[in-house]
C-alpha positions, 0 to 999 in steps of 0.5 A: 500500500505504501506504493500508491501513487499520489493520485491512486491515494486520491482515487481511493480516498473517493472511493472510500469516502462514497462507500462511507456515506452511500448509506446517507447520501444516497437516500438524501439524493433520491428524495431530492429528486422526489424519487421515494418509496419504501425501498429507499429505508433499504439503502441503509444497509451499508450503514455498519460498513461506515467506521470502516469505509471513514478508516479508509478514506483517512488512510488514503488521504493520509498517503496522498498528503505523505506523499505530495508534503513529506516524501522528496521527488525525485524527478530527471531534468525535462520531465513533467514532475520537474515543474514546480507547477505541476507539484502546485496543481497536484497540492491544489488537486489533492486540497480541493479533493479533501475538502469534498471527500470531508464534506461527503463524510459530513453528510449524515450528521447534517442530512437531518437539517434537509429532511 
């Protein structure tokens, strides 16, 4: 695990962070669209799963930051991470990802203040 890119790191970071509140989220969107039903109180079942998925999404925010603030690069001359603009658009990247993937986690203690 501890090869993941930069970018792997963030992808599986949203991965995470849409499995931790599917449970949440979910229901929420439905009902937004006016789609309701009895079926709807089954999306729930993922709910055990959600300490889980939230360990996950840290962790892999965890290697992204790791990876993008502690780690050095090694980069050749002429390559693409050579440019200091690259590495501030990976850091804008991984920020803007962040704050989004916190946000989703967020949901279900703020999804009452909607219903």
């Amino acid at each position: 695990m501890a090869s993941l890119t930069g970018k792997s790191s963030l992808v599986a970071g949203i991965l995470a962070a849409i499995g931790a509140s599917v449970c949440c989220v979910g229901p929420l969107v439905l009902l937004a669209l006016g789609i309701g039903g009895t079926w709807v109180g089954s999306l729930t079942a993922m709910e055990p799963y959600r300490p889980f998925f939230i360990g996950l999404t840290l962790l892999f925010l965890g290697l992204a930051f790791r990876k993008l603030y502690l780690v050095q690069q090694v980069c050749t001359p002429g390559t693409p991470c050579a440019d200091p603009r690259t590495r501030r658009r990976q850091r804008l990247t991984f920020w803007i990802v962040a704050i989004l993937l916190l946000a989703l986690l967020a949901v279900p203690w703020l999804a009452p203040l909607f219903y």
